[in-house]
C-alpha positions as CSV (number, residue, x, y, z in Angstrom):
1,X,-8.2,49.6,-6.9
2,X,-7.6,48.2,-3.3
3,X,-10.2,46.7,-1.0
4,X,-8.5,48.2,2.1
5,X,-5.0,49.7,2.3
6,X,-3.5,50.2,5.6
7,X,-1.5,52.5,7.2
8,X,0.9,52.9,9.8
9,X,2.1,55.7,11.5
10,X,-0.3,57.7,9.9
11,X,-0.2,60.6,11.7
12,X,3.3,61.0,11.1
13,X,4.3,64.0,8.3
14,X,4.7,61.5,5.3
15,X,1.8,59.9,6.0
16,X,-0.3,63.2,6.1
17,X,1.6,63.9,2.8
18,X,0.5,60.7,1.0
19,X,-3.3,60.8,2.3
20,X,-5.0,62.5,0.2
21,X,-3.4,61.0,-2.3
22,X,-4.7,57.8,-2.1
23,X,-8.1,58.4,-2.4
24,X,-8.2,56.9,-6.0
25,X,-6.2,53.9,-5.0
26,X,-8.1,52.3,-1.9
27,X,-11.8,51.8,-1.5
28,X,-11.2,52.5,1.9
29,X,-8.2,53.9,4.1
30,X,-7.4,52.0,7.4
31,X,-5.2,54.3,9.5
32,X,-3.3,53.5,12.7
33,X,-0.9,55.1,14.9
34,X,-0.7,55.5,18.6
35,X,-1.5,59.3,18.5
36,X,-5.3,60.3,17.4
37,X,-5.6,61.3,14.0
38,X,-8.3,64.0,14.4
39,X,-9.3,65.1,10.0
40,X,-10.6,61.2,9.4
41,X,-12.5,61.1,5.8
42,X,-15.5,59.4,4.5
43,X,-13.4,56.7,3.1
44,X,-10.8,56.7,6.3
45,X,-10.9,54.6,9.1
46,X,-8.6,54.9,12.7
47,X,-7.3,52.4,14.4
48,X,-5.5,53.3,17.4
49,X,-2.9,51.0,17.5
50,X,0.9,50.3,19.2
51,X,2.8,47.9,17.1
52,X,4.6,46.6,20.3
53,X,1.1,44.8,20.8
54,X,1.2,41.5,19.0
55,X,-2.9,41.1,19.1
56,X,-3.8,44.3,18.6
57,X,-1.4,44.1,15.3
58,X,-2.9,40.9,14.2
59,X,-6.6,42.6,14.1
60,X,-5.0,45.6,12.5
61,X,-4.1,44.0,9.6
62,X,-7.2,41.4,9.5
63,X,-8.8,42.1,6.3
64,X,-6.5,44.6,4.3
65,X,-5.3,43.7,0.9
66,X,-2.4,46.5,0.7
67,X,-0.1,47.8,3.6
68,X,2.0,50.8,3.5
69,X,4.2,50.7,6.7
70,X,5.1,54.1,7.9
71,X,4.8,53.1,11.6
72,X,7.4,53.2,14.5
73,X,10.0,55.3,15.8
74,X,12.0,57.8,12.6
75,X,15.0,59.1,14.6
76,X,17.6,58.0,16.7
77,X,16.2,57.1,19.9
78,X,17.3,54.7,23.3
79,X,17.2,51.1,22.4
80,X,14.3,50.6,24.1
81,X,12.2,52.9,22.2
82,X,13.4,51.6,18.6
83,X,13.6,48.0,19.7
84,X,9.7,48.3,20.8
85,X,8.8,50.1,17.6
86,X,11.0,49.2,14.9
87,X,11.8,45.3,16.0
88,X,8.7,43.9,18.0
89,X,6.5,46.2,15.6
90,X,7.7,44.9,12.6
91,X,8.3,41.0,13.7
92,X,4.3,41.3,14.5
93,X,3.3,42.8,11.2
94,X,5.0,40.5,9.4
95,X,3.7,37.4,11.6
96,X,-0.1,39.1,11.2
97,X,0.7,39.3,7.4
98,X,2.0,35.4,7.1
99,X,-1.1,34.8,8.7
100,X,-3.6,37.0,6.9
101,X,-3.0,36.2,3.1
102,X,-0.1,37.7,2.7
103,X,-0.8,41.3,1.6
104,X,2.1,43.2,-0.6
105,X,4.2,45.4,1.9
106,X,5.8,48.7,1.2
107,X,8.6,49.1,4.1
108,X,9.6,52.4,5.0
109,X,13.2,52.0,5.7
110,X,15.7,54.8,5.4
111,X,18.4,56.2,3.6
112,X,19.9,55.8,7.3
113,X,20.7,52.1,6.5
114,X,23.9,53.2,4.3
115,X,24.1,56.0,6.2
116,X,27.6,56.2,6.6
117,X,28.9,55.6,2.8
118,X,30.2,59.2,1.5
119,X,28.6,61.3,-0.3
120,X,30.8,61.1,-3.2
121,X,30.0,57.0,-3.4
122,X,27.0,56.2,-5.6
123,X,25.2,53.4,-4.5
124,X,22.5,50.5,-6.1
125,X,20.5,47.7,-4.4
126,X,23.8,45.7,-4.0
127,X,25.3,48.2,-1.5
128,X,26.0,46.5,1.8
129,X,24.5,48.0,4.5
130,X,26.4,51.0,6.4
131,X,24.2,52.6,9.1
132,X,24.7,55.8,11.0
133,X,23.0,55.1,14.1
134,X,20.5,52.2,16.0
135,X,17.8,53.8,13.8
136,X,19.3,52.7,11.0
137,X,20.4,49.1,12.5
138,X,16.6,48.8,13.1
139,X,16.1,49.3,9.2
140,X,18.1,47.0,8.8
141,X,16.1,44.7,10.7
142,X,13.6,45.5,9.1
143,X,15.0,44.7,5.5
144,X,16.4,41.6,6.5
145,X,12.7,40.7,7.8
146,X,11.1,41.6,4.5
147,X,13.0,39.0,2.9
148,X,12.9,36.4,5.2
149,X,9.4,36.1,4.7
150,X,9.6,36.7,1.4
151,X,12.0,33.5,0.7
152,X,10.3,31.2,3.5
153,X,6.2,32.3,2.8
154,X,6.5,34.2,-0.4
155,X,5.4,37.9,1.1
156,X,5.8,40.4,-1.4
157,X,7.6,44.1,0.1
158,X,8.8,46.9,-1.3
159,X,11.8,48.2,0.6
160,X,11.9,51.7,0.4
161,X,15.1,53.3,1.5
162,X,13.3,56.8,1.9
163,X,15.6,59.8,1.4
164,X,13.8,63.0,2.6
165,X,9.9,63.0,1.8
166,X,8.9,66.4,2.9
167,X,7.1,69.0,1.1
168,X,10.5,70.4,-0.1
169,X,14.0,70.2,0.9
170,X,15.5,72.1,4.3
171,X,19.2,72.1,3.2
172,X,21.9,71.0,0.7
173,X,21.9,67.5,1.1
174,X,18.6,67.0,0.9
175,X,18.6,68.1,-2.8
176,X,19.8,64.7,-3.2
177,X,17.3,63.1,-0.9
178,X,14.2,64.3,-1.5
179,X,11.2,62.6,-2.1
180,X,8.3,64.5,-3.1
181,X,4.7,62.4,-1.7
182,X,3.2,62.5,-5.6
183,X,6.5,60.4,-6.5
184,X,5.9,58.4,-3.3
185,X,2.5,57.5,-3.9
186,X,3.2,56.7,-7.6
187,X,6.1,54.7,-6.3
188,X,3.1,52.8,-4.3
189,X,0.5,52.1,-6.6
190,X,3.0,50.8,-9.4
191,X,4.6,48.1,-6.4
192,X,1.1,47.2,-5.4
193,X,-0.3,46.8,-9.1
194,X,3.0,45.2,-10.9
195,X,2.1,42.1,-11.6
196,X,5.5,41.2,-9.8
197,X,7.1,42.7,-6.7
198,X,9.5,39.9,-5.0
199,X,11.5,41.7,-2.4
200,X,13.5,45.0,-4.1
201,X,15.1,47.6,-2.6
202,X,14.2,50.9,-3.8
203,X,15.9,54.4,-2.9
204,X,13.2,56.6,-2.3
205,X,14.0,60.1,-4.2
206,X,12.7,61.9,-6.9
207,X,14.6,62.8,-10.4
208,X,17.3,64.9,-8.6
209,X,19.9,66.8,-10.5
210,X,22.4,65.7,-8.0
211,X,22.2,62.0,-6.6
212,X,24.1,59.2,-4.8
213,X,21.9,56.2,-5.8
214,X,20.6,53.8,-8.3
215,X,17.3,52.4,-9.1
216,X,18.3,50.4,-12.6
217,X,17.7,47.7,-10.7
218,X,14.0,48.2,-10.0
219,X,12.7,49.6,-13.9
220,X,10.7,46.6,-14.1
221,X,8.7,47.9,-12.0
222,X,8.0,50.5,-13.7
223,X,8.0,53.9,-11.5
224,X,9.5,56.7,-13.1
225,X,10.0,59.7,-10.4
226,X,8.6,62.8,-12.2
227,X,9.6,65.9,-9.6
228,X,12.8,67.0,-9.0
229,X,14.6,69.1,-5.9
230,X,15.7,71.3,-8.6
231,X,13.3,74.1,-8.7
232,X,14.1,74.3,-5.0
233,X,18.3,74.9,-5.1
234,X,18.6,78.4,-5.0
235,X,15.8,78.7,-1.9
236,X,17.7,76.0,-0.2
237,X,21.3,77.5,-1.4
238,X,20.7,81.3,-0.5
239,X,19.8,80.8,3.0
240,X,22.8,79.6,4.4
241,X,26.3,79.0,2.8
242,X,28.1,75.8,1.7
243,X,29.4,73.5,4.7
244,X,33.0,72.2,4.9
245,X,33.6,69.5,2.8
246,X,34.7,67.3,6.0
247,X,31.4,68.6,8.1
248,X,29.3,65.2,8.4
249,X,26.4,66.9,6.4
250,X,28.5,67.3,3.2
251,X,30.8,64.6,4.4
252,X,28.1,60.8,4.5
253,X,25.4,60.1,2.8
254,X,23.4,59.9,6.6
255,X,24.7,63.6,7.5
256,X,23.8,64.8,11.0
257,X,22.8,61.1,11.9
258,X,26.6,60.1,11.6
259,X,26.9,62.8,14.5
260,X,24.5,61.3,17.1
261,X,25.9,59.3,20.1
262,X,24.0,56.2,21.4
263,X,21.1,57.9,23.6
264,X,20.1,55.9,26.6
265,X,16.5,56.2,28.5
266,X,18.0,58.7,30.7
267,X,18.9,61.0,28.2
């Protein structure tokens, strides 16, 4: 069990998914997030916190033993927005974490960083990165950050290419890229418990029927996904019909993201 695990973005929908599932895993919860989160438990505490702030960062992470980084901006956004978030934020986490003892890391990044392979390509850890969008360039930041610091001051992360972690899936592709929160969280107990993480890079989904990536690569860590989109298909398939096979959400792995233009502050 962990000392103190802390959490970014945690009032963000997968983060209020893996909550309560942690209470096993962390002596006690440190939450942060720049909106309030109101339901904070016994064993919970809130930090308000915007990861564009370099100090305020630095004491965030004082004193944890575990991070799970859920924090900064999930959707395509101005540059502005994602560059304060998802560049600055991260940069200062991982300069707080250099600086703190080096705590294991689990990076959210996204399924958005190969988000423009095809659907009909199956991918592993090796796949060079393909993004849909400057959400998924900032992931790719972010990656390329984890293991920097992992080479030059031996921080352990976890990068998580998350597919869809919602409470079930919305549509067709997402039968491929769900990721129920009880895999999640298993995901992040075995990475902060193996005796050895390094840097991998991990496709977040369950045990899908239908699915575009590999995690062979990763065994030794361990985590074997236990749900499966399945039970969900003919919900998900009898609301609406099939799309064209050239419609971007049948079409790349990123769907709809692929379809986004580059959104300036104006917009």
């Amino acid at each position: 069990m962990l000392e103190k695990l802390l959490v970014t973005g945690a009032a963000g929908g997968v983060a209020t998914q893996l909550r309560p599932l942690f209470a096993d895993f962390a002596k006690t919860v440190r939450l942060s997030d720049v909106v309030a989160v109101d339901d904070v438990k016994e064993t919970e505490e809130f930090f308000d916190c915007d990861l564009a702030d370099e100090k305020a960062v630095f004491e965030l992470v004082a004193g944890c033993d575990g991070i799970v980084h859920l924090g900064g901006i999930s959707v395509e956004k101005p540059y502005s927005l994602i560059r304060a978030a998802n560049l600055d934020g991260v940069y200062h986490l991982y300069e707080a974490v250099r600086q703190n003892g080096n705590p294991r890391i689990i990076f959210a990044s996204s399924n958005h960083v190969v988000g423009y392979y095809r659907q009909d390509e199956h991918l592993d850890h090796t796949a060079i990165p393909k993004p849909d969008g400057l959400y998924g360039v900032s992931k790719c930041f972010g990656e390329a950050m984890a293991s920097l610091y992992h080479d030059k001051f031996g921080v352990e992360t976890a990068i998580v290419r998350i597919g869809s972690c919602f409470p079930e899936p919305a549509d067709r592709r997402m039968l491929s890229t769900w990721l129920s929160a009880q895999d999640f969280a298993r995901m992040i107990k075995r990475c902060m418990l193996a005796p050895r993480l390094g840097c991998p890079v991990i496709y977040g989904i369950s045990d899908n029927e239908t699915v575009w990536w590999s995690n062979e690569g990763t065994r030794y860590l361990g985590w074997r996904p236990q749900d499966s989109s399945e039970k969900f298909r003919d919900k998900v398939e009898a609301a609406a019909p099939p799309p064209g096979p050239e419609e971007p959400v049948a079409k790349y792995q990123g769907g709809v993201f692929t379809t986004h233009p580059i959104f300036k502050d104006e917009d």
